[in-house]
C-alpha positions as CSV (number, residue, x, y, z in Angstrom):
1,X,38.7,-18.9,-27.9
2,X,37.4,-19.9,-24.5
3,X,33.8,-20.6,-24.0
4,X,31.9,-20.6,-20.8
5,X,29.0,-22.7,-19.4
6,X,25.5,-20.8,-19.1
7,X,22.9,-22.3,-16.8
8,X,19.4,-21.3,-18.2
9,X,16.6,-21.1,-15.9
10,X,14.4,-22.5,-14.7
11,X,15.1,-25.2,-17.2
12,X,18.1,-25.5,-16.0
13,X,19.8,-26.3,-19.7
14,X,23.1,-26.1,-20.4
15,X,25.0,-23.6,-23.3
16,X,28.3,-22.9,-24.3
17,X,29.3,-19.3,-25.7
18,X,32.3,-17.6,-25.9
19,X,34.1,-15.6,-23.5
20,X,32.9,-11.7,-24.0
21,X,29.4,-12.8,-26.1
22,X,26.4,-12.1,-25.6
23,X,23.1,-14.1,-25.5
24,X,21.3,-11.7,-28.0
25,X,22.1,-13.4,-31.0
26,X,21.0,-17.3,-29.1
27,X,18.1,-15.6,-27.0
28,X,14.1,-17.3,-27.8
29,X,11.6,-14.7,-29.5
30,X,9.5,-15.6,-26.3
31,X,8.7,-16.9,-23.1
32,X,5.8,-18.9,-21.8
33,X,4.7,-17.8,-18.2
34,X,4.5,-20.6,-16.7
35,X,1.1,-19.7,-14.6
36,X,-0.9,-18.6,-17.3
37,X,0.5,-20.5,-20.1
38,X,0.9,-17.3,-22.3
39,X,3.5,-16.4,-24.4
40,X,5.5,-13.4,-23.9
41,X,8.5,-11.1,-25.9
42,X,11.8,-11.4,-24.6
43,X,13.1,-8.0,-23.1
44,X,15.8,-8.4,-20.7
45,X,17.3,-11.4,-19.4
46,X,18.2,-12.3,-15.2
47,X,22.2,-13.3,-14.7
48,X,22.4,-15.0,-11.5
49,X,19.3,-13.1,-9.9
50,X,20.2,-9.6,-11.4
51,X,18.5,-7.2,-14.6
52,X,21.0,-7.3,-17.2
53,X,20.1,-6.2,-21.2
54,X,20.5,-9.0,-24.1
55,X,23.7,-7.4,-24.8
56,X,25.4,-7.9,-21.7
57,X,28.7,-9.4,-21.9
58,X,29.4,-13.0,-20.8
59,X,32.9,-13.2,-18.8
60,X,32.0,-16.1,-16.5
61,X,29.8,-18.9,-16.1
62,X,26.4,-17.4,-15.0
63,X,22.7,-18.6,-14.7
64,X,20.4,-16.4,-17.2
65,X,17.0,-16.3,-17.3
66,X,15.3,-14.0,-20.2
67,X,12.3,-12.3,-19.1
68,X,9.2,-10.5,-20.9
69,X,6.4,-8.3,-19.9
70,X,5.1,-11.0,-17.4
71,X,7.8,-10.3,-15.1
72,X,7.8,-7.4,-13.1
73,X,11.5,-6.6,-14.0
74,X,10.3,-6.9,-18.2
75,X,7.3,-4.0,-17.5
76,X,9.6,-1.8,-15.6
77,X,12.4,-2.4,-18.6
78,X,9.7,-1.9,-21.5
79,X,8.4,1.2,-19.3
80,X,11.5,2.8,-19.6
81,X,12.4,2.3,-22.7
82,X,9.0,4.1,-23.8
83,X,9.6,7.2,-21.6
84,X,13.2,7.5,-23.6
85,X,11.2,7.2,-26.7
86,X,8.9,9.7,-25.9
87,X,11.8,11.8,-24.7
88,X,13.3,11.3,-28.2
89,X,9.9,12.3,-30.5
90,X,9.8,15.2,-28.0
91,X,13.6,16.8,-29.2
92,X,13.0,15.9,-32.6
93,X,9.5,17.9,-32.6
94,X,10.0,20.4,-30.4
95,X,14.0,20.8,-28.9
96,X,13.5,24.1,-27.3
97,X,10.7,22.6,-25.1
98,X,11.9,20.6,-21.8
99,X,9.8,17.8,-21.4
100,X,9.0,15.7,-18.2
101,X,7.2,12.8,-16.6
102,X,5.7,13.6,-13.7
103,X,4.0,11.4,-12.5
104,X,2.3,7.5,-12.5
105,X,-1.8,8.0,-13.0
106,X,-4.3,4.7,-13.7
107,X,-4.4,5.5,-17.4
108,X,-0.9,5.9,-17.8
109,X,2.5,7.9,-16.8
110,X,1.3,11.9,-16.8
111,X,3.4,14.1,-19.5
112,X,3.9,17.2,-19.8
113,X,6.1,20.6,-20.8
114,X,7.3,22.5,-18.7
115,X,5.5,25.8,-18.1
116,X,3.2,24.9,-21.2
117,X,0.3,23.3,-22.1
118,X,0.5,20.5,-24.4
119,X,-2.3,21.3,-27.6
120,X,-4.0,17.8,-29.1
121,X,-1.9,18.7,-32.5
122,X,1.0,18.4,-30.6
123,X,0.2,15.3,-29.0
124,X,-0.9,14.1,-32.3
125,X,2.4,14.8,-33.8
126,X,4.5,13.3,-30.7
127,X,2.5,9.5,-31.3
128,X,3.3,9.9,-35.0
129,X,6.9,10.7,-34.1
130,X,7.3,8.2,-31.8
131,X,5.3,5.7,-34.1
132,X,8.0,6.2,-37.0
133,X,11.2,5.4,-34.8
134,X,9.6,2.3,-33.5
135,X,9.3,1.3,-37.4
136,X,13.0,2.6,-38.1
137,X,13.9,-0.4,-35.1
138,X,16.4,2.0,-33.9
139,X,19.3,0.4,-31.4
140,X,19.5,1.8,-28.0
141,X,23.1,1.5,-26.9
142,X,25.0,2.3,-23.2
143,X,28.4,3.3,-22.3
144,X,30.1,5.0,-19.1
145,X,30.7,8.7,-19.6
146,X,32.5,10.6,-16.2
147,X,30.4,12.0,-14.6
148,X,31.6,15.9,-15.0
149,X,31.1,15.3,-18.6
150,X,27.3,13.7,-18.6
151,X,26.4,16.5,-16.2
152,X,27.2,19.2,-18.7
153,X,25.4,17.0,-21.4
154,X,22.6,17.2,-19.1
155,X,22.8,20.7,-18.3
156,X,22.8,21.4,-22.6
157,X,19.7,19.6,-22.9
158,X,17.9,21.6,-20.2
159,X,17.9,18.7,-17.7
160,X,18.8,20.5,-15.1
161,X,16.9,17.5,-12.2
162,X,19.2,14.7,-14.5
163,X,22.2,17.1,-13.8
164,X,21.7,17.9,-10.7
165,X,21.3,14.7,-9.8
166,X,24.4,13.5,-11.0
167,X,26.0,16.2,-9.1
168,X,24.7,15.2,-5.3
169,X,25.9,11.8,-5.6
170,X,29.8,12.4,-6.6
171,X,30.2,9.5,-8.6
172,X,33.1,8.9,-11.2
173,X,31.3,7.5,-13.8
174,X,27.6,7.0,-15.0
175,X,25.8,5.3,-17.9
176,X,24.5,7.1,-21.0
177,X,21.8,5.5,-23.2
178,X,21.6,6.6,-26.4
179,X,19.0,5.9,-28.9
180,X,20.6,7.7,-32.4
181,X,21.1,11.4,-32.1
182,X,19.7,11.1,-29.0
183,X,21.7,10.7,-25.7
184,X,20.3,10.1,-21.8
185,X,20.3,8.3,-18.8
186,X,18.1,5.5,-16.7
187,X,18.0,4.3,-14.0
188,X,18.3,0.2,-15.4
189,X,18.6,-1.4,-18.5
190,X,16.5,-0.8,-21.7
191,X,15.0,-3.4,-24.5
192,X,17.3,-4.2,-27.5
193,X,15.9,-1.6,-30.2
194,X,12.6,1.0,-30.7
195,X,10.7,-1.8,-32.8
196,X,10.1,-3.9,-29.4
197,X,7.9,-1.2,-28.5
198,X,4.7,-1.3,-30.8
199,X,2.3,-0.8,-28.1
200,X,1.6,2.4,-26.6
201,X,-0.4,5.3,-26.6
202,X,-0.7,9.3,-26.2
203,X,-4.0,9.7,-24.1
204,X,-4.5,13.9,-23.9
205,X,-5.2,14.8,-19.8
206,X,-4.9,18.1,-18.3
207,X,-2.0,20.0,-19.3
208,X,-0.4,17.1,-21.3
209,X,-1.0,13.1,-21.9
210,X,-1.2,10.5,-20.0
211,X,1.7,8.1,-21.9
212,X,0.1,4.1,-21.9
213,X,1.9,1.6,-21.9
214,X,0.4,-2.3,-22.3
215,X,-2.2,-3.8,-20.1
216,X,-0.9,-6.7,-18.0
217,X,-4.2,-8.2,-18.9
218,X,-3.4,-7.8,-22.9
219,X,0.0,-6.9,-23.7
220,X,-1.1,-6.6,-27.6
221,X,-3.6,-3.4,-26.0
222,X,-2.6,-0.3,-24.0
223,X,-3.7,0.0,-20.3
224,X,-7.2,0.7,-20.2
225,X,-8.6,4.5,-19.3
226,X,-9.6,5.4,-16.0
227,X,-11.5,8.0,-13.8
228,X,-8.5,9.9,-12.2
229,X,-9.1,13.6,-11.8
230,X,-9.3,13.4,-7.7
231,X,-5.9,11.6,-7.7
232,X,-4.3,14.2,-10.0
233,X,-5.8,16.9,-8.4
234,X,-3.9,15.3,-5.1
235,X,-0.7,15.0,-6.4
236,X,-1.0,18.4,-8.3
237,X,-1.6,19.9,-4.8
238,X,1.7,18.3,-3.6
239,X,3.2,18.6,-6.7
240,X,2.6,22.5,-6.0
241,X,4.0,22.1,-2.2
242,X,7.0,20.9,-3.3
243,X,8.0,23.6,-6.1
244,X,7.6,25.6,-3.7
245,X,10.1,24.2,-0.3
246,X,12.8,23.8,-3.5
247,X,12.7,20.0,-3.6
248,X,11.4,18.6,-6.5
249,X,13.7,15.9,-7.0
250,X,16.1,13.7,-5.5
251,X,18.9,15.9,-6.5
252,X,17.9,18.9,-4.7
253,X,16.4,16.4,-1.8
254,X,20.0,14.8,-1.4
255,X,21.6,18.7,-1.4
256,X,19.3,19.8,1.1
257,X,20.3,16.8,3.5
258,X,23.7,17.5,2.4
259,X,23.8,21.2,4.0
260,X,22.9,20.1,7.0
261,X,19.0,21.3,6.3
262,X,16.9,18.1,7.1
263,X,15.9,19.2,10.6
264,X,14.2,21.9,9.1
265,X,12.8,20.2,6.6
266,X,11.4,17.5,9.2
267,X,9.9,20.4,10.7
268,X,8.1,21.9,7.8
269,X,6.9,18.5,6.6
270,X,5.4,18.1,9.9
271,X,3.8,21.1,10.6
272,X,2.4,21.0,7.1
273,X,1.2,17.6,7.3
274,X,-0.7,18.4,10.7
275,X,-2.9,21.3,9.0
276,X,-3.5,18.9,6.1
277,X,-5.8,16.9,8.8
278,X,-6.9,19.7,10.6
279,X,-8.4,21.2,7.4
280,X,-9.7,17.6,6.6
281,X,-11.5,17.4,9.7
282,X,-12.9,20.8,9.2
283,X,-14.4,19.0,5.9
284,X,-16.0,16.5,7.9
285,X,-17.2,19.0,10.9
286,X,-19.0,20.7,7.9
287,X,-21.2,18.4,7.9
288,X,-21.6,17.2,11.1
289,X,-25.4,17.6,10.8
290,X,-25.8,14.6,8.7
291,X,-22.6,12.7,8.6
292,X,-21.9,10.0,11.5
293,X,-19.3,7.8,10.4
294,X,-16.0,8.5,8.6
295,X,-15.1,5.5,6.2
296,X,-11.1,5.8,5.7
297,X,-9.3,3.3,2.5
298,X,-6.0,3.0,1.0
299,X,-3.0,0.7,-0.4
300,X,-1.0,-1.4,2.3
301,X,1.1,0.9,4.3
302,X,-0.4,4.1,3.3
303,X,-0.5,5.0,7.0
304,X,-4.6,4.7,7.6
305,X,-4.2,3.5,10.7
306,X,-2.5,6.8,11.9
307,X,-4.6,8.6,9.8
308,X,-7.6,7.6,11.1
309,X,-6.3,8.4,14.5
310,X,-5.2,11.8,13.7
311,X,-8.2,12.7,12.0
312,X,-9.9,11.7,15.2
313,X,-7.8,14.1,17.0
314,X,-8.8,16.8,14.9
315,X,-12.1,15.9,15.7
316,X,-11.5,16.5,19.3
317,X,-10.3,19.6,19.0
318,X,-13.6,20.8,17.1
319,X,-15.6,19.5,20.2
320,X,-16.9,15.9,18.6
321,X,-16.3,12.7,20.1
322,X,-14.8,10.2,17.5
323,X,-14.8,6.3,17.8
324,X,-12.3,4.5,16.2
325,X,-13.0,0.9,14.7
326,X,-11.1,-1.0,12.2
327,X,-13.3,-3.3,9.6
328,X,-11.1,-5.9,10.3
329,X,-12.9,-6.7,13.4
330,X,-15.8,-7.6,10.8
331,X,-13.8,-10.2,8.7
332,X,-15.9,-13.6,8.3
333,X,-14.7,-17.2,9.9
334,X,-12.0,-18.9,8.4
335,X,-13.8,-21.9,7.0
336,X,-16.2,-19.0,4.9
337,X,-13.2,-17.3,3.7
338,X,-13.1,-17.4,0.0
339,X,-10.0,-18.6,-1.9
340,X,-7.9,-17.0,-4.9
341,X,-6.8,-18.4,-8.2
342,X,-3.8,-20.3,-6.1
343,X,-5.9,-22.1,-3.6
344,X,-5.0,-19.4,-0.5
345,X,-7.2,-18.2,1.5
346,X,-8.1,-14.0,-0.1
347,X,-8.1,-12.0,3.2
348,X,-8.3,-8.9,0.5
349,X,-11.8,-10.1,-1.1
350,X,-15.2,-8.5,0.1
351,X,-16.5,-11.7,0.6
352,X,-13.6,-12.0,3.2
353,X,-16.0,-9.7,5.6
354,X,-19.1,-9.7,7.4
355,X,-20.9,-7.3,5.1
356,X,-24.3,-8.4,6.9
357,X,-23.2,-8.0,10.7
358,X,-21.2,-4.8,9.7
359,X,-24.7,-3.0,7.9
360,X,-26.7,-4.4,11.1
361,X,-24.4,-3.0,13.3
362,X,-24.2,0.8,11.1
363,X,-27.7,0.6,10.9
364,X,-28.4,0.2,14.3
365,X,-25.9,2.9,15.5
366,X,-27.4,5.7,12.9
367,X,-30.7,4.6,14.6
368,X,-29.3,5.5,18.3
369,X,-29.2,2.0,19.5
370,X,-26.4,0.4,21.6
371,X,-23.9,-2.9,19.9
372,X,-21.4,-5.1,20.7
373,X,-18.7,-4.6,18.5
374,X,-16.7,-7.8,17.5
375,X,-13.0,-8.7,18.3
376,X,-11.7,-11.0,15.0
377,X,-8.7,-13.1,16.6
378,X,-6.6,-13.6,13.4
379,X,-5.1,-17.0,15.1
380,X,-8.1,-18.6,16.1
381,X,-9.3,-17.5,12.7
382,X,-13.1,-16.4,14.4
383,X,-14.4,-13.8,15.9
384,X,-15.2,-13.0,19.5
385,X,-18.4,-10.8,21.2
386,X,-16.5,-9.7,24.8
387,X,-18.8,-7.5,25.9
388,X,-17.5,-4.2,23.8
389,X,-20.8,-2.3,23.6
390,X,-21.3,0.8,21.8
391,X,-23.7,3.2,20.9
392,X,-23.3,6.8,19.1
393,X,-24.5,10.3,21.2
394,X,-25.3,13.7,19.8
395,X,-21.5,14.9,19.3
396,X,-20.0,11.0,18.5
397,X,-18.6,9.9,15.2
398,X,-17.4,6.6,14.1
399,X,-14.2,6.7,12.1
400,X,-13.5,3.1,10.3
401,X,-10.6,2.5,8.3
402,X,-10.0,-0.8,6.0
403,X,-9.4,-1.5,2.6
404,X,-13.0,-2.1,1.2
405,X,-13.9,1.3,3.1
406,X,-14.7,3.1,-0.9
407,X,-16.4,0.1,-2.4
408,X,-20.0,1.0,-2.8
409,X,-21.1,-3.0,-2.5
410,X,-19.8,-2.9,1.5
411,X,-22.6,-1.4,2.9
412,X,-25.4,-1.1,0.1
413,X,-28.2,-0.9,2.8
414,X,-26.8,1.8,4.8
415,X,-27.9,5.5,4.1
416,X,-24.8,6.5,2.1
417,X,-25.2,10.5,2.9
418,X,-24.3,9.6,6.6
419,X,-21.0,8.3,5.3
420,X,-17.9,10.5,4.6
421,X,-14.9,8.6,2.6
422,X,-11.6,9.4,2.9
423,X,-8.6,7.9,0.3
424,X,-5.2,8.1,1.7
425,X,-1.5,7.0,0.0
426,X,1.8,8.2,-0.3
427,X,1.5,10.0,-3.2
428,X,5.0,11.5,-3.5
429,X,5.5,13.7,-6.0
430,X,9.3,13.5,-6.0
431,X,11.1,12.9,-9.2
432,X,15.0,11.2,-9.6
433,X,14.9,13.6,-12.6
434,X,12.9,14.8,-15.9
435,X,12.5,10.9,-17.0
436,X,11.7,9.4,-14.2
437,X,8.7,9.6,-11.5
438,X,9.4,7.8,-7.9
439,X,7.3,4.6,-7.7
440,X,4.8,5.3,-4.6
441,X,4.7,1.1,-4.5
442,X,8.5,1.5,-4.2
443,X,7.9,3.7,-0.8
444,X,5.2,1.8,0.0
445,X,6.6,-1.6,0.0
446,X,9.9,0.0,1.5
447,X,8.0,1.3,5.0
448,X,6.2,-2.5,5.0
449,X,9.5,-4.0,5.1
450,X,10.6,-1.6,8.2
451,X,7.3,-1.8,10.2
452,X,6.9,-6.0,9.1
453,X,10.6,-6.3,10.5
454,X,10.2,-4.4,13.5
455,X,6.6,-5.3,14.5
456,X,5.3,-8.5,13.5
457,X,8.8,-10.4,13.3
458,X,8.4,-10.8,9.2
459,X,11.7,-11.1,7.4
460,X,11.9,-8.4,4.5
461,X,12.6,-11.6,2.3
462,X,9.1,-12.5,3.3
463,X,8.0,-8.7,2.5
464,X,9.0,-9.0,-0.8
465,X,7.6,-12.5,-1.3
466,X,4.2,-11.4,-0.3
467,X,4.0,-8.2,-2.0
468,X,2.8,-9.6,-5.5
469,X,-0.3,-11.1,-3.9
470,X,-1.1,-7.8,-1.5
471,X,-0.4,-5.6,-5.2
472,X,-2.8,-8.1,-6.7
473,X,-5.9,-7.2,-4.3
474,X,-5.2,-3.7,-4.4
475,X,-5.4,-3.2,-8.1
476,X,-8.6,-5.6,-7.8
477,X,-10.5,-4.0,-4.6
478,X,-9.0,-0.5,-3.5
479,X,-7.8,1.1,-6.7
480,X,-11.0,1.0,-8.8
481,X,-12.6,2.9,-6.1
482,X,-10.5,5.7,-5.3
483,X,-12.2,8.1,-7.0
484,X,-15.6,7.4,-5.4
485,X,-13.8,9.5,-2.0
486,X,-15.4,12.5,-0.9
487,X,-11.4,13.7,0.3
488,X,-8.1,12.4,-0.9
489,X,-5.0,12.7,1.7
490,X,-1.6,12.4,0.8
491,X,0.3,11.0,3.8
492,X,4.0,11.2,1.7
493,X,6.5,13.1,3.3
494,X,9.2,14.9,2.1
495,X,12.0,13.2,4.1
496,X,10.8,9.8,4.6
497,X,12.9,8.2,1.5
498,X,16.1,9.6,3.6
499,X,14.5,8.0,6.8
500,X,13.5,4.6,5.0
501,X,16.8,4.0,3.2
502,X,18.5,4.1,6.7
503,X,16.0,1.4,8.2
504,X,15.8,-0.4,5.2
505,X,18.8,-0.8,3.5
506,X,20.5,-3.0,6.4
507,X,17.6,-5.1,6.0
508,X,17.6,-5.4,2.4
509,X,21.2,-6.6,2.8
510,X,20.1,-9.5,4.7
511,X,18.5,-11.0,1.7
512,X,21.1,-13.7,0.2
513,X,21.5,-14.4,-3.6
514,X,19.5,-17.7,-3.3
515,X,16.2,-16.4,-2.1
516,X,13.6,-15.6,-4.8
517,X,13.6,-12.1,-3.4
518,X,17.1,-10.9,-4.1
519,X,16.7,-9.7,-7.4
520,X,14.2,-7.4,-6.1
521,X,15.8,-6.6,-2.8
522,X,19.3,-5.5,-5.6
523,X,16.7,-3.3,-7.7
524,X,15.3,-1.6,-4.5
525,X,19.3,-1.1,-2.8
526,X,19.8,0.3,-6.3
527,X,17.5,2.7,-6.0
528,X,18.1,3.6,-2.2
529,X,21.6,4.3,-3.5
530,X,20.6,7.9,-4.9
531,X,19.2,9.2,-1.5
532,X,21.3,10.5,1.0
533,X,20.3,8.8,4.3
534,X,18.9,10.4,7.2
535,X,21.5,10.2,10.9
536,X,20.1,9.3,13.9
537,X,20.1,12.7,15.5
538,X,18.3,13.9,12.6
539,X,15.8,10.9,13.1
540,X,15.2,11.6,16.5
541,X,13.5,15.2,15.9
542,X,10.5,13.3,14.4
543,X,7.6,13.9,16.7
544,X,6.1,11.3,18.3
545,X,2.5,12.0,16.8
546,X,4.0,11.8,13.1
547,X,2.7,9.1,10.6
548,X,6.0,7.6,10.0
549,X,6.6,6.4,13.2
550,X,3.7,3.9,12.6
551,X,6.6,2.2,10.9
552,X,10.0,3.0,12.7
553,X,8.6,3.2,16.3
554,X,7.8,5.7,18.8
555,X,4.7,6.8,17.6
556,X,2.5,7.6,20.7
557,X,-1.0,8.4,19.3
């Protein structure tokens, strides 16, 4: 029999197995991440840079590295893996109900039936369900089905977003998982059998449960719980938009595009979008007579730079006179700058900022007298007092936008009833199909890569480098405080995965099979794959004013 060579990494050790084997039977119980030290399940392995499951086939000499919950490519594995399971309790209990996940909330992925609330006995019965096929270790097992067959699966299990997915993208041949009686599809690989997934939890919220998975923090405990009614009452909103346009999911996004419709829909997106801020100004107009400044937050790329600045032309148009300010102008010198866990300097901490200049400065404004506002020169690492005096009339309003803009500890001393806080995020409430919600990191990391490339000459390998450290300080300083807004805005857009798969996937392709990014710039190409693209001449009817030419150009606000 022949056998093959197999690098492991990063050890760099070498194996030999046979031709057509697989590293399931040879691969460790665990792996130690090597910045904590902690020791971590096996779930999927790397081969040469890309997510494979222990039972892929060896054919060729490859480099494997087995991964576990520490790696972001082992929680998204171990993620989906659960939603199949719950997917499988679910047609066991309860076949004539369709069941979906709708969307990602800070206690968990949100759950629910279709058309029906979900009682507490029911959800009891779904965690016992789901607790006795993780003790039955059931396999879950993948093979290619043609595609005309799979859809009419699909369409027999009343999946009609999974079939009609399949459908718009006119593919040969797609992968079924199946987990015993139970057949479906995903979007990647899954974990070796039910038994590797002991820790979870059915957390009842709304109309259904919130499904949680392990805490990165503990991976023996599920994900904490956490305030989260503003956020779903957000995505419910746009969850409600959507339903009613027709486009729900990818599948009926891509046949839209398909017949020729995504001018129209450009145009409805738009025009929707601009009364969303007009109504949110009329919030903030309400109470003109004690508000004065406009505090705006979000996750990178969110779009609050262009938020800020449309909210200020709503402003306009009610007869007040905003002022727009970023907080980065209040960032501290470079030498006071604190430093994170690695030794780099944590632009993202509060103590980053001037917290005393910036409550001298609000203070003095509210009071009606006159300041010189600060220019920070990122370079020279300081900032600089040029003269930019400013002081607040009758019908002025200061609109400020940065990242520590909810966090109650910014501005302690300043009268907190003259403040109004605004949260904004793409919050898209698209689906691919019943199973699977679209990650709003995904599109947020996919417009940073188009505006980073275009505007401030960052590679998208560098992007995607970055991107653990600028995830890191939002879960630690923006997330916990997105509740505390007194107005959420959702600055997704129906048509912007279209738009970003045609700037994006270009770059994406730059990215070579050495660089440390390539495994994540294959998992995002993967997922641009299912999106028809936007064409240029369909590009071009995007008005100048909207949010997403913050990131592809031509934005002239």
């Amino acid at each position: 029999m022949e056998t093959l060579q197999i690098t492991l990494a990063p050890s760099g050790e070498k194996i030999s197995v046979e031709a057509g084997s697989t590293l399931a039977s040879i691969a460790p119980k665990t792996v130690t991440d090597p910045n904590t030290g902690k020791e971590y399940p096996v779930l999927a392995m790397l081969v040469d840079h890309l997510l494979k499951p222990l039972d892929f086939p060896m054919f060729y000499p490859h480099t494997v590295e087995f991964i576990g919950y520490n790696h972001p490519e082992g929680r998204r594995t171990y993620l989906r893996s659960l939603s199949f399971l719950a997917q499988a309790a679910v047609r066991h209990l309860y076949p004539e109900r369709i069941f979906k996940i709708n969307h990602s909330l800070p206690s968990g992925l949100y759950c629910k039936f279709r058309g029906d609330r979900i009682t507490d006995e029911q959800i009891m019965a779904v965690r016992e369900e789901m607790r006795r096929l993780v003790a039955l270790d059931i396999p879950f097992t993948h093979a290619k089905m043609i595609s005309a067959d799979a859809e009419a699966l699909f369409e027999s299990q009343n999946q009609k977003l999974k079939a009609g997915l399949q459908k718009s993208l006119g593919r040969p041949f797609c992968t079924v998982y199946r987990m015993g009686d139970v057949a479906d599809n995903f979007y990647g690989p899954l974990v070796a059998s039910t038994g590797v997934l002991k820790v979870f939890d059915l957390m009842p919220f709304h109309h259904g449960f919130c499904l949680q998975y392990p805490s990165d923090e503990d991976i023996t405990r599920p994900i904490a719980r956490q305030k989260q009614m503003k956020l779903t009452t957000t995505l419910k909103e746009y969850g409600h938009w959507c339903k009613t346009t027709g486009i729900v999911s990818v599948g009926a996004l891509n046949q839209r595009l398909l017949s020729g419709g995504a001018v129209s829909l450009i145009n409805l997106c738009e025009a929707r979008q601009e009364r969303a801020y007009a109504e949110l100004a009329d919030k903030i107009y309400a109470e003109r007579d004690h508000v004065k400044i406009v505090f705006l937050a979000g996750p990178s790329s969110s779009g609050k730079t262009s938020s800020s600045l449309r909210v200020a032309q709503q402003l306009k148009v009610l007869g007040m006179n905003p002022k727009v300010i970023e907080l980065d102008n209040y960032f501290v010198e470079r030498e006071r700058t604190p430093l994170d866990s690695f030794g780099n300097y944590d632009f993202e901490a509060l103590e980053a900022m001037d917290l005393e200049l910036l409550g001298k400065h609000l203070n003095a404004l509210l009071a009606g007298e006159e300041v010189e506002i600060p220019r920070y020169d990122f370079k020279e690492g300081r900032p600089f007092f040029e003269g930019n005096m400013m002081h607040l009339e009758e019908n002025d309003i200061l609109v400020m936008e940065g990242i520590h803009a909810l966090d109650p500890e910014m501005v302690p001393g300043v009268d907190q009833s003259r403040i109004f806080r605004i949260y904004a995020s793409a919050l898209t409430s698209l689906k691919l199909d019943e199973n699977c919600c679209i990650s709003t990191t995904d599109n947020r990391l996919l417009r940073r890569m188009v505006r980073d490339n275009r505007v401030r000459g960052i590679t998208p390998e560098d992007t995607i480098l970055r991107w653990p450290s600028v995830r890191r300080g939002e879960r630690k300083y923006i997330f916990p405080f997105q509740e505390n807004a007194d107005a959420q805005f959702n600055t997704a857009l129906l048509y912007e995965l279209p738009l970003l798969r045609y700037y994006a996937e270009p770059l994406l392709r730059r990215i070579l099979p050495s660089s440390a990014a390539y495994p994540e710039a294959c998992r995002l190409l993967k997922f641009l794959d299912y999106i028809v693209p936007l064409q240029p001449a369909e590009i071009s009817a995007i008005p100048p004013t909207s949010i997403l030419r913050e990131f592809i150009g031509g934005q002239t606000l």
